[in-house]
C-alpha positions, 0 to 999 in steps of 0.5 A, a space after each residue: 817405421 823402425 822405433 830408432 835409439 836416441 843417444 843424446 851427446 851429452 846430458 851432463 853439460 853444466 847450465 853456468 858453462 853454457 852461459 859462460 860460452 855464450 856471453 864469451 862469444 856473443 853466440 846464442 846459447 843453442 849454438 854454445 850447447 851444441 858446441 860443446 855437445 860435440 867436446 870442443 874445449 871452450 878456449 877453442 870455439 873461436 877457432 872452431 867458428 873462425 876455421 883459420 888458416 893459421 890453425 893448419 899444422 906443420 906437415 913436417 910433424 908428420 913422421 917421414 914428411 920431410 924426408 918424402 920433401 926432400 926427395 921430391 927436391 932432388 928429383 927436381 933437380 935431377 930432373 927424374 922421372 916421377 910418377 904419381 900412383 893413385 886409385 880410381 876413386 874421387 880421394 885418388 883422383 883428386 890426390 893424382 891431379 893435385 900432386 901431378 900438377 903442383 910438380 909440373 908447374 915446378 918443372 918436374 918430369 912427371 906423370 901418372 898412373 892409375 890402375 884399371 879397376 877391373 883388371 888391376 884392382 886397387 892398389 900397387 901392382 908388380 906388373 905396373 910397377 914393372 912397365 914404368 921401370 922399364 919407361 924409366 920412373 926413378 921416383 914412385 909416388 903413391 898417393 891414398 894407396 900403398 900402405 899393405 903393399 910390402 912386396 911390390 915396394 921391395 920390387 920397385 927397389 931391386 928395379 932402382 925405383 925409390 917409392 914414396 907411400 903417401 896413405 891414409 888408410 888403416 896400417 897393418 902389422 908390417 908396413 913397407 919399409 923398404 919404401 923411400 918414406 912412408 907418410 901416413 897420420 895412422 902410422 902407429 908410431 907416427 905422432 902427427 895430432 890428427 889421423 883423419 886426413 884423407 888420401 888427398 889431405 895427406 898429398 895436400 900436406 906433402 905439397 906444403 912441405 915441398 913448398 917449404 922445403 923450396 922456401 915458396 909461399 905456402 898460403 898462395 899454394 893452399 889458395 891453389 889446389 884448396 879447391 881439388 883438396 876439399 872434393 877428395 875430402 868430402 867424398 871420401 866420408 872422412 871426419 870434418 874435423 879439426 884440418 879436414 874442416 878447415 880445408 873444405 871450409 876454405 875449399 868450400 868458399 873457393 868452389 863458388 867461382 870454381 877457377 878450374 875450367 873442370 869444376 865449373 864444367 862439372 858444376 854446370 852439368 851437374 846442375 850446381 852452378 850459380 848455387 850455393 856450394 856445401 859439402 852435400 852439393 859436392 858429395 850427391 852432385 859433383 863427386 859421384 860424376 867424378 866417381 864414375 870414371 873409375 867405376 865404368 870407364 877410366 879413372 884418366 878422364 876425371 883427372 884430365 878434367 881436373 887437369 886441363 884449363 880449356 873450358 871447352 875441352 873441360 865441358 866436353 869430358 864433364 858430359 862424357 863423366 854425367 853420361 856415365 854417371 846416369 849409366 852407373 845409376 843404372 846399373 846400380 839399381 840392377 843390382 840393388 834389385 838383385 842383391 834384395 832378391 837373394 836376400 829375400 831368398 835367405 830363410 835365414 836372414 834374420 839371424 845374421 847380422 852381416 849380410 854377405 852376397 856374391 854374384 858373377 858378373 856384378 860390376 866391380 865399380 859398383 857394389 860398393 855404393 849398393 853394399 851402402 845401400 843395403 846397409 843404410 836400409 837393413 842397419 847391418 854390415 853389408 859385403 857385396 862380392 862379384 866374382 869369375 873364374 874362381 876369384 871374388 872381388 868385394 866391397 864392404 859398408 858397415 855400422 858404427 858398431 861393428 869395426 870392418 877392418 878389425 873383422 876381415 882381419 879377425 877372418 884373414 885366413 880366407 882372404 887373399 887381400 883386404 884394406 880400408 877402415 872401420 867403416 869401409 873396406 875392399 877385399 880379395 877372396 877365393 869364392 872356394 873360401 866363400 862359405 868358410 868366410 861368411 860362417 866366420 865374419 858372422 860368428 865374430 859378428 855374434 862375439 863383438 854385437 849385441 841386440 841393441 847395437 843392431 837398432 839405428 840410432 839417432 843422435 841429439 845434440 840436446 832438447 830445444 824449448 819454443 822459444 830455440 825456434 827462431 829464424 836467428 837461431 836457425 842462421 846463427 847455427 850454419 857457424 857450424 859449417 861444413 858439416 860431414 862426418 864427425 860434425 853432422 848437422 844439429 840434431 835437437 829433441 823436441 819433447 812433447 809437441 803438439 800437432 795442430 795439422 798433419 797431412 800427407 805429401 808429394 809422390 804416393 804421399 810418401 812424405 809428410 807436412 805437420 805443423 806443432 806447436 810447443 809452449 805457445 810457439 807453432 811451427 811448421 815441419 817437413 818429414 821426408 819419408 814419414 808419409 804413414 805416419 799421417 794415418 797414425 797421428 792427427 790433430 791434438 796427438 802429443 809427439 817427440 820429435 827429432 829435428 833440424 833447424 833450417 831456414 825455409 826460403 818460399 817466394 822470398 820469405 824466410 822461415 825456419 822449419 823443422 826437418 824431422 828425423 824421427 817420429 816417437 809417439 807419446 
């Protein structure tokens, strides 16, 4: 097992704040540590706990909303010809559906494009943006796409086509200004107080302000399309912070009586149904069946789901996405297989920290979620590429140190096309530029990390004592909730615990069950993955643990354990 680095968020925090905040709130004093562990100001943690409506900005606060409003009116009115443009993704999946929607049930004349993953690639192009000219589209609505796409928004002009760009990934240089409205929260000149909205979060809002702008009510239009907001939120992996969080705590609530037939149907046959619904339940079961429309077959059918109010049409195209979704996986681990192949083959390996990898042949829609993989398993920034004929498509995951975007733009020259954030990007090459590229990302790599920054961290919200141990402790905690990226699940120290028993479990005893006891409290733990360490340890052995509380329901009793995240050998 790999010895990991625990950060600790704070350790500076002030015993007589603490207490302050507990007595404040009538919160336990763990649940006020790691409330301000994680930075929120102490007169906000009541809108931290509560996750208000009220708490929703004003979309006009963000530059070119109202103008992008504004249009949308008039093309209402004018009845035009709009199209939604969007991405084969679950972000721009759900953003498709939610906008095509909301202006069909105003009366618009709409419809939608998405791009074919394989033959088009991500992002506007001119022979699209040509065909729906010629169909008569007026009004171009991009949404979680469009930002980079400066030459194909001055197309669609000289074609008499107005672009609205509604975007949420990282801009460039040059933004298209030639565009009706650019609506994007990272805009750098863009002061709306919070960049981490998702594509989805970003049409979410443009609805708001299309709403407000025809005086309709805004909390029954929030109420509405909540639901197909919080599932492009959560799977995009943006921060569940400030909006995002209460968005996909009110989506959240909503999704456990789905009102679209094609989230009940998705929810049935992923296996979700008559369940309590968090965002893990909508990362690992229903986004990745929504997913793998785009992946293998066409993005279309996962917005139709989203679209139709048959159930038994929705129960139809569910089971079509979960078939699918079986053959992704698959494919997926054919290719993970392969990926580890060539890595076994690289004498070299070692001295790289960006892991690069191309192939003929890999699918496209694929190698992203295995570029993830191999990333989660090496803690090394992974690029897989798939190429033909000369060009390499790739996708790329990456470590917290290591910006990704900053780097393909630092090796632009060997690009012909990227996008995405610091942690996940796309990217266009000729595979003649293939060696030339990994030469570069590395050797930036060698500029910008350091030996410590390629070591897996675990990150500790604090130390907990025997008597944190508690079932109300435990349950007091889930006010935290939802948690995702940016507000992870609690993470806490257990120092010098001492095992009473230990025993391996479960398949090939991969797993490992131990009990510890800590100032005269004994409590159970699980440890998924921590097998070996029952050769290890035994009975009397001192540990550290890094944990999370959880409440353990067995036959109808409650319990809380102790989830290990790391093992540290005293």
């Amino acid at each position: 097992m790999v010895d990991k680095i625990w950060n600790y968020k704070n350790k500076t925090l002030k015993k007589d704040t603490i207490d302050e905040v507990s007595a404040m709130y009538k919160i336990p004093r763990l649940l006020a540590t790691v409330i301000l562990n994680r930075g929120i100001p102490k007169d906000d943690v009541k809108s931290f706990l509560t996750k208000s409506m009220r708490d929703i900005r004003n979309p006009r606060l963000m530059l070119d909303m109202e103008k992008a409003a504004k249009r949308i009116t008039a093309a209402l009115s004018k009845k035009e010809k709009t199209v939604i443009y969007g991405d084969y993704d679950v972000d721009g999946i759900t953003s498709t559906a939610l906008l095509y929607d909301f202006l069909s049930s105003l009366g618009a004349d709409v419809d939608y494009y998405i791009p074919d993953r394989k033959g088009e690639g991500y992002g506007i192009n001119i022979m699209a943006v040509n065909k729906l000219s010629r169909q008569g589209a007026k009004l171009l609505i991009t949404v979680d796409c469009g930002i980079t796409s400066i030459g194909e928004v001055e197309f669609a002009k000289l074609q008499g086509m107005d672009v609205i760009i509604t975007d949420h990934h990282t801009c460039k240089e040059r933004l298209p200004m030639a565009a009706a409205a650019i609506v994007n929260p990272k805009r750098p000149d863009c002061d709306y107080p919070f960049e981490g909205l998702a594509g989805v979060g970003v049409a979410f809002k443009l609805m708001l302000a299309v709403v407000m702008e025809l005086g309709l009510n805004t909390t029954e239009y929030f109420k509405k399309y909540v639901e197909i907001a919080t599932i492009g939120t959560i799977a995009d992996v943006v921060p569940l912070i400030d909006e995002n969080r209460i968005i996909v705590a009110k989506g959240l609530q909503a999704l456990q009586k789905p009102s679209l037939p094609g989230l009940r149907a998705i929810t049935e046959v992923a296996g979700a149904a008559d369940k309590p619904l968090d965002s893990s339940a909508v990362a690992f079961a229903i986004a990745p069946r929504l997913n793998a429309a785009g992946r293998l077959g066409t993005a279309k059918t996962a917005v139709e789901l989203l679209l139709t109010r048959d159930m038994n049409s929705a129960r139809k195209i569910a089971l079509q996405l979960d078939a699918e979704n079986k053959e992704r996986q698959a494919m997926e681990q054919q290719i993970y297989d392969e990926a580890i192949a060539l890595i076994a083959a690289d004498p070299n390996f070692s001295k790289k920290r960006v892991i690069v990898l191309a192939k003929e042949g890999w699918h496209q829609g694929v190698i992203g979620i295995v570029a993830s993989r191999i990333n989660d398993r090496f803690y090394k920034p992974c690029i897989l590429i798939s190429h033909s004929n000369g060009i390499g498509k790739g996708s790329g995951r990456s470590i917290p140190a290591f910006n990704l975007f900053d780097a393909l733009t630092h090796c632009d020259k060997y690009l012909t096309e990227f996008g995405g954030h610091a942690i996940a990007a796309g990217l266009n090459l000729n595979m003649s530029d293939f060696d030339d590229f990994v030469k570069e990302i590395n050797k930036y790599a060698d500029s910008v990390l350091n030996d410590s920054d390629m070591i897996p961290r675990v990150n500790i919200d604090c130390d907990i004592y025997g008597n944190d141990i508690t079932l109300d402790s435990a349950k007091f905690l889930s006010l935290l909730e939802p948690f995702g990226m940016g507000n992870e699940k609690p993470t806490f120290a257990l120092i010098g615990a001492e095992i009473t028993n230990i025993a391996p479990c479960g398949v090939e005893n991969k797993h490992l069950r131990v009990r510890v006891r800590k100032n005269g409290v004994c409590v159970n733990c699980i440890g998924f993955g921590f097998g070996p360490y029952a050769e290890e340890l035994g009975a009397g052995s001192v540990i550290d643990l890094a944990c999370q509380l959880r409440v353990n329901n067995y036959q109808g009793t409650e319990s809380v354990q102790l989830l290990i995240k790391d093992i540290k050998r005293k």
